[in-house]
C-alpha positions in Angstrom: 12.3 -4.4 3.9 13.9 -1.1 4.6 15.8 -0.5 8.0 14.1 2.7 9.9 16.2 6.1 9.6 15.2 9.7 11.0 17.0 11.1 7.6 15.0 12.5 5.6 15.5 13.5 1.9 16.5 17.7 1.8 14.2 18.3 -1.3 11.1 17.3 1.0 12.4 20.6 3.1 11.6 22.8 -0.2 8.2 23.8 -0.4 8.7 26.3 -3.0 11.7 25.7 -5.9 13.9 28.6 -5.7 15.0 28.5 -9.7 14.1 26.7 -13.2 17.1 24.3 -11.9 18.6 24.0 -8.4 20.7 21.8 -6.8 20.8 19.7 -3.3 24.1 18.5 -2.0 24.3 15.9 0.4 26.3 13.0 2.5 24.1 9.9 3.2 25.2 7.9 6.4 24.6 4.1 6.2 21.0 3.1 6.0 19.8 6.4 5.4 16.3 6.0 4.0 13.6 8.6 2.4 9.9 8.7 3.7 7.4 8.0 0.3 7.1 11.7 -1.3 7.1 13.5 -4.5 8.2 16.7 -5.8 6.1 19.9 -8.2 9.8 19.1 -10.1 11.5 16.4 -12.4 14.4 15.4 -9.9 17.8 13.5 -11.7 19.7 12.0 -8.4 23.0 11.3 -9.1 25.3 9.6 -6.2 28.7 9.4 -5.8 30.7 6.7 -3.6 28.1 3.9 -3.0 25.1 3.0 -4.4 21.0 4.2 -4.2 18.2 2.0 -4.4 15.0 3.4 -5.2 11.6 2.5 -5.6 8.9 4.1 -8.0 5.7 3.5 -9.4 6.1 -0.1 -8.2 9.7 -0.6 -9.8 12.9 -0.8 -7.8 15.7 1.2 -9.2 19.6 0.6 -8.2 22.1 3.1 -9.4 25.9 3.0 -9.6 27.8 5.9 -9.7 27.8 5.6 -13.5 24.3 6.2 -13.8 21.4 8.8 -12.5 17.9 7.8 -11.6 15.5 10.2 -13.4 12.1 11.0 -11.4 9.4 13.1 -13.8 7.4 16.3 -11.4 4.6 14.0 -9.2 6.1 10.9 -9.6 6.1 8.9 -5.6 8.9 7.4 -4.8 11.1 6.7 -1.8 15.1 5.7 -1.7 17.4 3.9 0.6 20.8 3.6 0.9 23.3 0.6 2.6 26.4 2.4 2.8 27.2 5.8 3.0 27.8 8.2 -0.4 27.5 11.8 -2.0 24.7 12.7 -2.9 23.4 15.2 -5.5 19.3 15.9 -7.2 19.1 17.8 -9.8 15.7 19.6 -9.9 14.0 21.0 -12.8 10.8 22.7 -13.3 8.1 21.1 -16.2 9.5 23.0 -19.0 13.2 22.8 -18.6 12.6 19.0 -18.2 10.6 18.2 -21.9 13.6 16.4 -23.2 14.0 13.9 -20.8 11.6 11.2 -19.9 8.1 11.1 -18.7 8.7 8.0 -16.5 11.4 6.6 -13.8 14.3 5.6 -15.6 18.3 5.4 -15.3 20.2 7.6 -17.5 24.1 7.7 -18.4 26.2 10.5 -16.6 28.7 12.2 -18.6 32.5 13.1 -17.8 30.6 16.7 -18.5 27.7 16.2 -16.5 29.3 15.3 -13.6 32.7 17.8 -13.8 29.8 20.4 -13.7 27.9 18.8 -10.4 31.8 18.7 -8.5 32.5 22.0 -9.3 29.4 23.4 -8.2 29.6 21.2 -5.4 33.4 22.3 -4.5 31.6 26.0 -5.0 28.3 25.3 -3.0 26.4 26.5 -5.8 23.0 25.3 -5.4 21.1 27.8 -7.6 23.1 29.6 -11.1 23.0 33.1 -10.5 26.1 34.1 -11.9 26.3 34.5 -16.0 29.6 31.9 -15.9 27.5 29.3 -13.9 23.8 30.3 -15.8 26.3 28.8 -18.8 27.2 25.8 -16.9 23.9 25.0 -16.0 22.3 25.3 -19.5 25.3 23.5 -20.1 24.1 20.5 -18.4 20.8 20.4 -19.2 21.8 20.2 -22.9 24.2 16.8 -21.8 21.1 15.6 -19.7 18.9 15.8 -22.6 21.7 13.9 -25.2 21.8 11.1 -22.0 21.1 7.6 -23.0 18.5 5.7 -20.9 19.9 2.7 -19.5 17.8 -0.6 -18.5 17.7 -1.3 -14.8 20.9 -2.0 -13.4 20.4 -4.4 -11.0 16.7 -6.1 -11.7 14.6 -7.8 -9.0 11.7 -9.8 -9.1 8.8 -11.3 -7.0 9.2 -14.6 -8.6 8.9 -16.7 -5.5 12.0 -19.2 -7.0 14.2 -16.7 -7.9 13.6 -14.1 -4.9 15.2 -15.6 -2.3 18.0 -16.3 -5.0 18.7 -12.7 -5.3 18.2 -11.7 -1.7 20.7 -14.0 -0.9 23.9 -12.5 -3.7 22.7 -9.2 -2.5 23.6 -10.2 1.3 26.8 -12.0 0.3 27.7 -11.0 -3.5 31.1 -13.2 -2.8 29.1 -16.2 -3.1 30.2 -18.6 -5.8 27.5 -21.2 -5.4 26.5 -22.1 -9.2 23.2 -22.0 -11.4 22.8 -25.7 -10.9 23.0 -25.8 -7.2 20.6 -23.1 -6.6 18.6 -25.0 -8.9 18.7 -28.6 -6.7 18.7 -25.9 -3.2 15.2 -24.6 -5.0 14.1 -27.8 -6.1 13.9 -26.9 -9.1 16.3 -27.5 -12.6 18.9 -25.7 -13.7 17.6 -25.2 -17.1 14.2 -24.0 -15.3 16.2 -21.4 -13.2 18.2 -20.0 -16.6 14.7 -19.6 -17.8 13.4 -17.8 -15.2 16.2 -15.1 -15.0 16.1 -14.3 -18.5 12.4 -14.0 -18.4 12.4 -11.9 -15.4 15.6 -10.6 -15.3 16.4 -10.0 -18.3 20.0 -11.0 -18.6 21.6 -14.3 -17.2 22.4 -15.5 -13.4 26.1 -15.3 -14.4 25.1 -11.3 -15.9 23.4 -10.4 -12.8 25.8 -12.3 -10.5 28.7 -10.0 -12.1 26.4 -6.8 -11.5 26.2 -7.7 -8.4 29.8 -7.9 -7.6 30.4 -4.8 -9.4 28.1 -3.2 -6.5 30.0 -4.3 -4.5 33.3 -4.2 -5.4 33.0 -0.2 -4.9 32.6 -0.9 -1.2 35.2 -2.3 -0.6 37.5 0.0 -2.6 36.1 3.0 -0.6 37.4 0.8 2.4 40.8 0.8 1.2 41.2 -2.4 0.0 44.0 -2.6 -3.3 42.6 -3.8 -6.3 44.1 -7.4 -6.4 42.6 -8.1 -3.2 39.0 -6.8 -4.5 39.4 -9.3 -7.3 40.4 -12.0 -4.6 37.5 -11.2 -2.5 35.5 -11.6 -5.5 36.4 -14.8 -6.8 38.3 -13.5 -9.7 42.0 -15.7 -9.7 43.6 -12.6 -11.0 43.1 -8.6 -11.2 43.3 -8.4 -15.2 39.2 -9.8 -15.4 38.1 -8.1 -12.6 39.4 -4.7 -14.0 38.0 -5.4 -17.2 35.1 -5.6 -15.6 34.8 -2.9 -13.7 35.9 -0.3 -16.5 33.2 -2.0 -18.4 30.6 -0.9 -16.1 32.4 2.4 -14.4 34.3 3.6 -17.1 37.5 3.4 -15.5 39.8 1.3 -13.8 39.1 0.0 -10.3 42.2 2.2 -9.2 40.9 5.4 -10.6 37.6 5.2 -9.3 39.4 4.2 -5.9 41.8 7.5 -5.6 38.8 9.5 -6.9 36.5 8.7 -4.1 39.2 8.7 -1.3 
């Protein structure tokens, strides 16, 4: 269930788009939720700082700062976010959008893709007008149109075992509790449950467990907490795994992503 915010999303402010491709710029408070909506233009959100759940065409989407969530022109959807983050859409018209999907999706962010959404951020360049930043934006949409898709990050399911599974890791990610004693706390066996997340999930408890933390673990780096003790916090008995992990997934060390965001 979402909590009940006043924000609402800029781009439902824009009754006509004022380019091809335009830009919003934004900082999302905690618990900062979008009314359901949709745009005349394909919208690419990309988030900086914390994580965005979004839900379309009866699909929830979760995206780390690694990834985009890619809405096509007319698509409903609404979004929510926990904790607070940067936030950028990338609109584009019908035409300019024909290389990228014709569905919801998460896509891969470039290094390029997203050097050219800080600087015109840093610049407060919502709309290219100049012939250096026309470049940059043409730029882009030729990265965005090379961009992988990516499978959901973080899956969900109604499965009435499972759900309440999931619900609970998302409220307390640090929990170590293992497969077999949510099986027995489910009534249910631990084979069974494996089952189940691989059918519905699509990866494994331990996969989606690790995901989880990953989610996570950006939190509390924003907070200011070192690495090791993010590592601690999640269970890992050293830094080396957890690092591993997290460049996996972000690309970078835990400590770059930390004195990038701060």
């Amino acid at each position: 269930m979402l909590k009940k915010s006043k924000t609402i999303h800029p781009s439902l402010e824009i009754e006509n788009a004022p380019s091809d491709v335009f830009m919003n710029f934004d900082a999302f408070q905690s618990n900062t939720e979008t009314r359901l909506h949709s745009h005349p233009w394909g919208q690419l959100q990309v988030i900086n700082g914390g994580t965005l759940e979004l839900n379309a065409e009866g699909m929830r989407f979760i995206a780390p700062p690694h990834l985009a969530i890619w809405v096509p022109a007319g698509i409903q959807h609404y979004s929510y976010n926990r904790k607070p983050l940067n936030y950028c859409s990338i609109n584009i018209n019908a035409d300019k959008a024909q290389s990228l999907p014709p569905y919801t999706c998460l896509v891969s962010v470039t290094p390029i893709v997203s050097a050219i959404i800080d600087d015109f951020r840093q610049r407060s360049v919502t709309v290219a007008e100049s012939i250096p930043d026309q470049r940059l934006a043409n730029v882009l949409l030729d990265q965005l149109a090379i961009s992988q898709e990516q499978q959901h990050f973080l899956p969900t399911t109604s499965h009435k075992t499972l759900l309440p599974i999931l619900l609970a890791l998302e409220e307390d990610p640090t929990d170590d509790t293992p497969l077999s004693e949510w099986a027995s706390r489910v009534h249910t066996t631990e084979r069974t449950l494996a089952r189940h997340c691989h059918n519905e999930l699509g990866m494994s408890f331990t996969e989606w467990r690790i995901r989880a933390r990953y989610l996570h673990s950006m939190t509390l780096l924003k907070k200011g907490m070192s690495v090791k003790e993010v590592a601690l916090t999640l269970r890992y008995k050293q830094a080396s795994p957890f690092i591993a992990m997290f460049k996996k997934y972000a690309g970078e060390t835990p400590e770059q992503y930390k004195n990038r965001v701060q």
